[in-house]
C-alpha positions as CSV (number, residue, x, y, z in Angstrom):
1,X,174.4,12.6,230.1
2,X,177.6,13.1,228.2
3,X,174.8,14.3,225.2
4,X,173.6,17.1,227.3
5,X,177.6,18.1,228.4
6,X,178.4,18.0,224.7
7,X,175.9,20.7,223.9
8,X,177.2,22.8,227.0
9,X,180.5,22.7,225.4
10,X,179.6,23.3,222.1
11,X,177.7,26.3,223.0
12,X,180.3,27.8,224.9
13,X,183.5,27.0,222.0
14,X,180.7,29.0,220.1
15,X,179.6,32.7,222.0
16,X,183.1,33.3,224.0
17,X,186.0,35.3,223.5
18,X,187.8,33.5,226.0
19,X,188.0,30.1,224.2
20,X,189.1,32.5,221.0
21,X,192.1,33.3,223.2
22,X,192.6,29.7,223.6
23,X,192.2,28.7,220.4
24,X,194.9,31.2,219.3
25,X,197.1,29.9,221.8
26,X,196.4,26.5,220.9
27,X,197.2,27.6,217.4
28,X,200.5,28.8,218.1
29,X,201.3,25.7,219.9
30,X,200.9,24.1,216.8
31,X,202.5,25.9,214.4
32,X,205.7,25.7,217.0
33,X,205.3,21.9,216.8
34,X,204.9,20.8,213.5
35,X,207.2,24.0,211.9
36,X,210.0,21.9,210.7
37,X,207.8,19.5,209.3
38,X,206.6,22.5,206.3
39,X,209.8,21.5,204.6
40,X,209.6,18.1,203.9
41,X,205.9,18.3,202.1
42,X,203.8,20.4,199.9
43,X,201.8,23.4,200.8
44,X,198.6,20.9,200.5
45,X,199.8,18.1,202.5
46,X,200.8,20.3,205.0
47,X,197.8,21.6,205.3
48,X,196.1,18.1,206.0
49,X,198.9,17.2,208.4
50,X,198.5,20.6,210.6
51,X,194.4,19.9,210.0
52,X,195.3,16.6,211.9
53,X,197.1,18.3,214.9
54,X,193.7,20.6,215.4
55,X,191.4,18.1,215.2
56,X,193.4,16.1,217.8
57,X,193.2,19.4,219.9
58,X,189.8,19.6,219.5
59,X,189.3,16.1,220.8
60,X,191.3,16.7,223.5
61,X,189.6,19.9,224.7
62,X,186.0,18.5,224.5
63,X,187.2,15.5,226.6
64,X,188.3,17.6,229.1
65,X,185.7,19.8,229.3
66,X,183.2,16.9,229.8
67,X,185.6,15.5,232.5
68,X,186.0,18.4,234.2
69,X,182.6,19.7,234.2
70,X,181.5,16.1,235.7
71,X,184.3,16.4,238.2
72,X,182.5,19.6,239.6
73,X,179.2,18.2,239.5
74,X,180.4,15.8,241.8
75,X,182.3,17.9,243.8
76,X,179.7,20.4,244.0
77,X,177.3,17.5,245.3
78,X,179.6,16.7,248.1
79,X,179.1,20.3,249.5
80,X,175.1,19.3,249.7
81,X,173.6,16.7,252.2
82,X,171.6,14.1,251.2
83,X,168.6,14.7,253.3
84,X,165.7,16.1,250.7
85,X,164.6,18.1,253.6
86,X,167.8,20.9,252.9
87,X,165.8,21.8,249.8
88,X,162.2,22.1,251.1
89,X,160.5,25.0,250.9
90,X,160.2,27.2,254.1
């Protein structure tokens, strides 16, 4: 199931201006972090070391994504009954 979630996600982080938004926040929130650390390595090995911090994010979001998206799937089921009958055709 987590497959089919995936490609949800990955869809979406593709086609929306609205995870662009978040990305650039995210990227901000990054550079705050990690900006005192630029002065104790090279431009390269900075570069791998703030590579780290978005991949990290970039775990993080997908995790959530597929934890909240499963969250309101199962909400969302709660709000149905279980009788097949609610679903029949008239």
């Amino acid at each position: 199931m987590d497959t089919k979630i995936r490609e949800i996600y990955r869809c979406l982080i593709q086609d929306t201006k609205y995870m662009e938004e978040l990305n650039l926040e995210v990227e901000k929130k990054i550079d705050q972090i990690i900006k005192t650390d630029r002065t104790e390595m090279d431009n390269q090995k900075f570069e791998e070391y703030r590579d780290k911090f978005f991949l990290i994010a970039s775990i993080g979001e997908e995790a959530g994504f597929i934890k909240g998206f499963k969250y309101a799937v199962a909400l969302f089921a709660e709000c149905f009954p279980v009788d097949q009958n609610f679903i029949a055709e008239p």
